[in-house]
C-alpha positions in Angstrom: -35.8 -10.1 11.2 -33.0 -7.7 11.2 -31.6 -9.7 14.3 -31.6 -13.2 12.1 -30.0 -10.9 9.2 -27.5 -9.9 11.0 -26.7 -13.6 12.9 -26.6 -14.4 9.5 -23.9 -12.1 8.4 -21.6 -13.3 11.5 -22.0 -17.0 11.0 -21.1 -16.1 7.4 -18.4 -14.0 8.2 -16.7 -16.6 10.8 -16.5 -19.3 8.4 -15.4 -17.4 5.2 -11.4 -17.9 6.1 -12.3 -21.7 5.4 -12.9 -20.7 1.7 -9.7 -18.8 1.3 -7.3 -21.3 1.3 -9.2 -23.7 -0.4 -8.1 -22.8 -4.0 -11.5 -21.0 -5.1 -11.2 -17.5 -4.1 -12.6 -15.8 -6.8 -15.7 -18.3 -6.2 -16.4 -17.8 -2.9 -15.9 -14.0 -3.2 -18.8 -13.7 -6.0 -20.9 -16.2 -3.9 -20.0 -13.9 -1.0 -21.6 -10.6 -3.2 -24.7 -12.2 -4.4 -25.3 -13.7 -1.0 -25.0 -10.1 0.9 -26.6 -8.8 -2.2 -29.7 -10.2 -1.2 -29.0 -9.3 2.3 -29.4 -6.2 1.3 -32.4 -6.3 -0.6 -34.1 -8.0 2.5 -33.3 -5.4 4.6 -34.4 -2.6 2.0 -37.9 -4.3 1.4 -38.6 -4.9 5.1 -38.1 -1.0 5.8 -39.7 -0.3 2.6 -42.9 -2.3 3.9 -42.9 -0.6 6.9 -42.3 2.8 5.4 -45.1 2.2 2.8 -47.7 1.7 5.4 -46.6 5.0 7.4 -47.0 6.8 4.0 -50.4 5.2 3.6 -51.3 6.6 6.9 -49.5 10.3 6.6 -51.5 10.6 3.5 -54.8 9.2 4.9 -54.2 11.9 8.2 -52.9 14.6 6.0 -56.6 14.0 3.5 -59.1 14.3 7.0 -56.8 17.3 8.3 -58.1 19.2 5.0 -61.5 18.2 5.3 -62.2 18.8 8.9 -63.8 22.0 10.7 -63.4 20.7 14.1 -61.0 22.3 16.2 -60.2 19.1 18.4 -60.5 17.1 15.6 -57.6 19.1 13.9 -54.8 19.0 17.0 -55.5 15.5 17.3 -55.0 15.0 13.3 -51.7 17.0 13.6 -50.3 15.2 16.4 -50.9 12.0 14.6 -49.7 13.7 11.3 -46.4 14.5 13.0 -46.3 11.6 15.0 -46.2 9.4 11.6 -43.5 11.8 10.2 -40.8 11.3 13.0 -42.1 7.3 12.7 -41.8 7.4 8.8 -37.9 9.2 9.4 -37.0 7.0 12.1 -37.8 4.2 9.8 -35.6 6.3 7.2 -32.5 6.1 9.3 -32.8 3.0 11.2 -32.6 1.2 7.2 -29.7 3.2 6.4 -28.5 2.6 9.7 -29.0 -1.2 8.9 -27.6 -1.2 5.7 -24.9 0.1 6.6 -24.0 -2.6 9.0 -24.1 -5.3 6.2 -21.7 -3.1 4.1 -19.2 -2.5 7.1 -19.1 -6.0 7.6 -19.3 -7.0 3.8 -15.6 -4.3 4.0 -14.2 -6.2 7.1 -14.1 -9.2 4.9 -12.5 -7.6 2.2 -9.9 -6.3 4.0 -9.4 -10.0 5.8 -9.6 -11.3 2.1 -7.2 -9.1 1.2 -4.8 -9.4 3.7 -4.3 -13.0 3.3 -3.4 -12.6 -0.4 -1.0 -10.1 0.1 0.8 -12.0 2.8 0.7 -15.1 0.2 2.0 -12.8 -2.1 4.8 -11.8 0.2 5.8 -15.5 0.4 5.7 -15.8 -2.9 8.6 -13.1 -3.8 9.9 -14.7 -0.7 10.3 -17.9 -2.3 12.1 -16.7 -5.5 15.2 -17.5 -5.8 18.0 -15.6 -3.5 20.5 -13.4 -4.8 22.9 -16.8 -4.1 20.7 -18.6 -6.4 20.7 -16.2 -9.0 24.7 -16.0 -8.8 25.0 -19.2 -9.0 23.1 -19.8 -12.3 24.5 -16.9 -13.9 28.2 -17.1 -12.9 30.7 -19.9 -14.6 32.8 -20.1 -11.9 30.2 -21.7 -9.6 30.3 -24.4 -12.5 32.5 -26.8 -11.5 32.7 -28.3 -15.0 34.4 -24.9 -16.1 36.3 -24.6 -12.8 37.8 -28.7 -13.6 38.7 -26.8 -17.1 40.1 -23.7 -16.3 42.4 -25.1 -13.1 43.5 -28.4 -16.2 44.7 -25.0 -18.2 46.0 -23.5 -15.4 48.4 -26.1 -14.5 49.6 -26.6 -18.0 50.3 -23.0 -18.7 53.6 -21.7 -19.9 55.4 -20.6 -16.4 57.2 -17.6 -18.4 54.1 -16.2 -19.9 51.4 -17.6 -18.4 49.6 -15.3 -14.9 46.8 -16.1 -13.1 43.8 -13.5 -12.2 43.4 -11.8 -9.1 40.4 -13.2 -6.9 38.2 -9.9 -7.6 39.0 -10.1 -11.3 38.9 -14.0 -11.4 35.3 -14.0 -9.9 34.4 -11.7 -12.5 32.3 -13.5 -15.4 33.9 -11.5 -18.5 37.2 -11.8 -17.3 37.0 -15.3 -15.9 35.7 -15.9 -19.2 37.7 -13.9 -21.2 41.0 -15.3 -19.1 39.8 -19.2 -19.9 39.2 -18.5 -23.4 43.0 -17.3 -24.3 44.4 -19.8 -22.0 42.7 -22.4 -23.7 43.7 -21.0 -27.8 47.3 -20.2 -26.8 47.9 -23.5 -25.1 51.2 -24.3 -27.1 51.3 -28.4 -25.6 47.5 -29.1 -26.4 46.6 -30.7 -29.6 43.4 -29.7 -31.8 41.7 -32.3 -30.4 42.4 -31.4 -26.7 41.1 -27.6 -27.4 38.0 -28.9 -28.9 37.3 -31.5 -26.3 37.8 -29.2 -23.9 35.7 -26.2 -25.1 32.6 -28.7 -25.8 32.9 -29.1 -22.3 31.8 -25.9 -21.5 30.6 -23.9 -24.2 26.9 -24.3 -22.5 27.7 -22.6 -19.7 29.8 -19.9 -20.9 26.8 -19.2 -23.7 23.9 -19.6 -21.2 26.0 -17.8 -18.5 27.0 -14.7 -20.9 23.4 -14.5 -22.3 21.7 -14.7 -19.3 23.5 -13.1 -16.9 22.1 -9.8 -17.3 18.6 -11.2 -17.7 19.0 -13.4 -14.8 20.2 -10.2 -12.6 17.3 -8.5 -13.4 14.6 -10.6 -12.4 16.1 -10.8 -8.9 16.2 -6.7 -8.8 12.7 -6.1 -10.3 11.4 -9.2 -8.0 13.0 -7.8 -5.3 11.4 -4.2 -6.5 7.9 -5.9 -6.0 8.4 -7.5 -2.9 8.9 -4.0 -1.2 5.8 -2.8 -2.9 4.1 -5.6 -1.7 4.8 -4.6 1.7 3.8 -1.1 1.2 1.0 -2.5 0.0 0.6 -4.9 3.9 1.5 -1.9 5.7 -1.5 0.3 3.6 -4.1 -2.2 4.2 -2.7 -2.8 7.8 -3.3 1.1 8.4 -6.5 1.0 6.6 -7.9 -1.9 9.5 -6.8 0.5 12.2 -8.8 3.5 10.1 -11.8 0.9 9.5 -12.4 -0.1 13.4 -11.0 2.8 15.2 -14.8 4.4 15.0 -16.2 1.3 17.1 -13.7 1.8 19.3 -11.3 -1.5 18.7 -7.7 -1.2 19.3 -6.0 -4.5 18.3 -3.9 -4.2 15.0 -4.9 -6.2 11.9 -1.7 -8.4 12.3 -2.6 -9.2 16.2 -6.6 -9.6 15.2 -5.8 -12.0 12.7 -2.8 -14.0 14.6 -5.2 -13.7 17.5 -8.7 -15.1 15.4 -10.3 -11.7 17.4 -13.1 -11.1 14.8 -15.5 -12.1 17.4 -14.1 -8.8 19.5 -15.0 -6.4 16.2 -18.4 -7.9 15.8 -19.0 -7.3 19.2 -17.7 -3.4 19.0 -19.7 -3.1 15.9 -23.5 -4.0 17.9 -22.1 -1.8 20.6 -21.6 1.0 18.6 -24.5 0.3 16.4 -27.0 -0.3 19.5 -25.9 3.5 20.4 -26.8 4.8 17.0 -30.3 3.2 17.5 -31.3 4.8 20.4 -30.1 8.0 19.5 -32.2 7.6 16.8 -35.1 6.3 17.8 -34.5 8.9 20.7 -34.8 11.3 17.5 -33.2 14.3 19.2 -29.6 15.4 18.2 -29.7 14.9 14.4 -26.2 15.9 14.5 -24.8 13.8 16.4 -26.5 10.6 14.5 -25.4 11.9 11.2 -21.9 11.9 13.0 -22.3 8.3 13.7 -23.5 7.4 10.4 -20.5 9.5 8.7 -18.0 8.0 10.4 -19.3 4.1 9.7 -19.3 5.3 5.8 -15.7 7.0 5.5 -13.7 3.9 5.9 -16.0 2.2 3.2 -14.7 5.1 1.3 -11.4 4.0 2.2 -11.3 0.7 1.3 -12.7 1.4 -1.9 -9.9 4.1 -2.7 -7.6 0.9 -1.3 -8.8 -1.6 -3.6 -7.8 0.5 -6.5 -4.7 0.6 -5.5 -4.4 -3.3 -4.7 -5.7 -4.0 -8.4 -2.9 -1.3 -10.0 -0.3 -3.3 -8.3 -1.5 -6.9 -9.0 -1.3 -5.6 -12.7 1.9 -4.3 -12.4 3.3 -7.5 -11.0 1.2 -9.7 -13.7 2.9 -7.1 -16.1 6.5 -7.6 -14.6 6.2 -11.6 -14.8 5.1 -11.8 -17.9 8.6 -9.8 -19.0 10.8 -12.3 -16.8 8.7 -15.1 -19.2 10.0 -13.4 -22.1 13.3 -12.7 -20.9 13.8 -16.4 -19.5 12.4 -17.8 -22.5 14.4 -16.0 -24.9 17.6 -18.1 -24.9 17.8 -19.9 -27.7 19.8 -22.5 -26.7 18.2 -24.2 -24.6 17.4 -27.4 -26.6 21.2 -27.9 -27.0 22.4 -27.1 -24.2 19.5 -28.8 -21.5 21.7 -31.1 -20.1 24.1 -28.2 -19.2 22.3 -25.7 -17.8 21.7 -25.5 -14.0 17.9 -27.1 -12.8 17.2 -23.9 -11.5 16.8 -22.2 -14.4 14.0 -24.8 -15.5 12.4 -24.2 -11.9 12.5 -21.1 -12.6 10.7 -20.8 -15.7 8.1 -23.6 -14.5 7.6 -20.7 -11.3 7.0 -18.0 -13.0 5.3 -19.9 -15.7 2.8 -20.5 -12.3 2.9 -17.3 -10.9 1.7 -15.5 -14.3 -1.5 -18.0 -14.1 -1.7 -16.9 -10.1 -1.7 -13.0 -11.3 -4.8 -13.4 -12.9 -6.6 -16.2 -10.2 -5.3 -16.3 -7.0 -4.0 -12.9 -5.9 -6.2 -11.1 -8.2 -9.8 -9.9 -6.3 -12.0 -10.7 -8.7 -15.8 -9.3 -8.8 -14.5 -7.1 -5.9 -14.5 -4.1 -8.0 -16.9 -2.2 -10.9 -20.4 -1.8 -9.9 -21.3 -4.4 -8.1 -19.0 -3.7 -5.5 -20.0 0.2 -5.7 -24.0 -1.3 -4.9 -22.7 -3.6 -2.0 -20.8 -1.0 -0.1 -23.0 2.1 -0.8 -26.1 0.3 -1.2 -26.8 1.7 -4.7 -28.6 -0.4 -7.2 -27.7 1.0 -10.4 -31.5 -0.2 -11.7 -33.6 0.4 -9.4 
């Protein structure tokens, strides 16, 4: 039975990475828990079954041991007596033993889980808009409505007092503005008519540009401020695989593993290693050396639960940190009038994080992979029983 359980596990395991780019993590990851859930419960009330009847027995030698007189009749009883004890503790540790195979492998899947949200999520801040992009929208020389308008000005200025701007102060968006504004005002051959024409031309940009700049700036810098704790966060998780499989004695990186599709290797390492732990235990004789074994299967569980902690704290964070670039985008107030002015990428850019806000709380975020029920699935403790 514990064989078919843990065939079971594998075939479960090897198909999982289908789910995850299906759309319905969160889905598959609480059928996942309720699934290994009653894994785990199968396992427990196999052993317990087995354990009950040892007890029955142990108590039923330990009764005749107290009534008999006979000599022989005693060794014999305390043989069996002790015989049934190493049975019933051999039973003890083989179950924790077992269990603990469906939580390492219930953590394996995690971390795989994990790993491919992350890197989703390092496409993701990837994928925003370049510092280029960001320059472009926020800068009205890279308008070439205002450029047409400024060079028309230029070329009608008064030769005595009119001066261009250097190319560092000219690419500047105050001073480019600033420069444009007076040439256009103190344009002594343009008529009212001309001045007005020409400012409707580009008072959109220079309001959206001066209003947003800042703004605009900002969400590239904090964006770029998550995409570098997003990679700590690769490079945590990455050293947390090599932490996780170093005590079955697997080498490959998680990177290589996962380019690789070497899961098989790991599930192979684990049966070695736990095959070892069985006969040492059944063996029964250097208690140390099993609770060695056992230790070192249950510290990266630890691990990983210490991990996904900090996973959660920085999905908030960067739910937090998107919902502030909404606000921030969403705060210019004219955008109604000036639609038709203002660059496409700025509505792409709201429609993305407008996306990325709903992904924060679906995609990227591991729900039903923390609070109790995760504590029961990787420790084995149900908090009503």
């Amino acid at each position: 039975m514990l064989h078919r359980c843990f065939t079971f596990l594998l075939i479960l395991f090897t198909t999982l990475p289908a789910y995850c780019h299906d759309g319905t993590y969160d889905e598959v990851v609480i059928q996942l828990l309720e699934e290994l859930d009653r894994s785990i419960d199968e396992v427990r009330l196999a052993y317990q079954q087995k354990q009950n009847t040892l007890r029955v027995a142990l108590s039923k030698t330990k009764g005749s041991l107290r009534k008999t007189k006979i000599v022989s009749e005693k060794v014999s009883l305390l043989i069996a007596k002790d015989s049934l004890s190493e049975l019933l503790e051999i039973s003890r540790q083989m179950a924790y033993t077992e269990i603990a195979k469906v939580r390492y492998i219930k953590g394996l899947q995690i971390i795989n889980h994990l790993y491919e949200k992350t890197l989703s999520l390092d496409h993701h801040f990837s994928s925003v808009q370049t510092l280029k992009d960001i320059h472009s929208m926020s800068n009205p020389n890279q308008y070439p409505a205002f450029v047409t308008t400024l060079q028309q000005w230029s070329d009608r200025k008064d030769k005595r007092t009119g001066f261009d701007l250097s190319t560092l102060l000219g690419n500047n968006i105050y001073t480019s503005v600033i420069h444009s504004m007076v040439s256009l005002f103190v344009q002594p051959s343009a008529s009212k008519e001309e001045k007005e024409n020409s400012l409707n031309d580009i008072e959109c940009i220079v309001d959206f540009t001066l209003q947003m700049h800042n703004d605009l700036n900002t969400i590239y810098f904090e964006t770029a401020f998550l995409q570098h704790g997003n990679e700590d966060i690769i490079a945590d998780l990455e050293e947390l695989f090599s932490a996780y499989t170093k005590p079955i004695g697997y080498e490959n990186n998680l990177k290589n593993c996962r380019d690789e599709d070497d899961w098989d290797s790991i599930t192979r390492n684990l049966q070695k290693y736990l095959d070892t732990l069985g006969a040492a235990i059944e063996a029964n004789e250097n208690q140390y050396a099993i609770r060695i074994q056992q230790i070192n299967l249950q510290f990266p569980i630890d691990r990983l639960v210490q991990f996904i902690a900090q996973y959660n704290a920085f999905i908030a964070q960067g739910e937090k940190f998107y919902e502030k670039f909404w606000i921030m985008l969403d705060s210019y107030e004219n955008e109604s009038q000036c639609s038709d002015r203002i660059p496409t990428q700025y509505h792409e850019m709201k429609d993305n994080i407008h996306v990325a806000i709903k992904k924060f709380n679906t995609a990227y975020k591991p729900v039903g992979l923390n609070g109790s029920k995760l504590k029961q699935l990787l420790y084995g403790i149900n908090e009503y029983q």
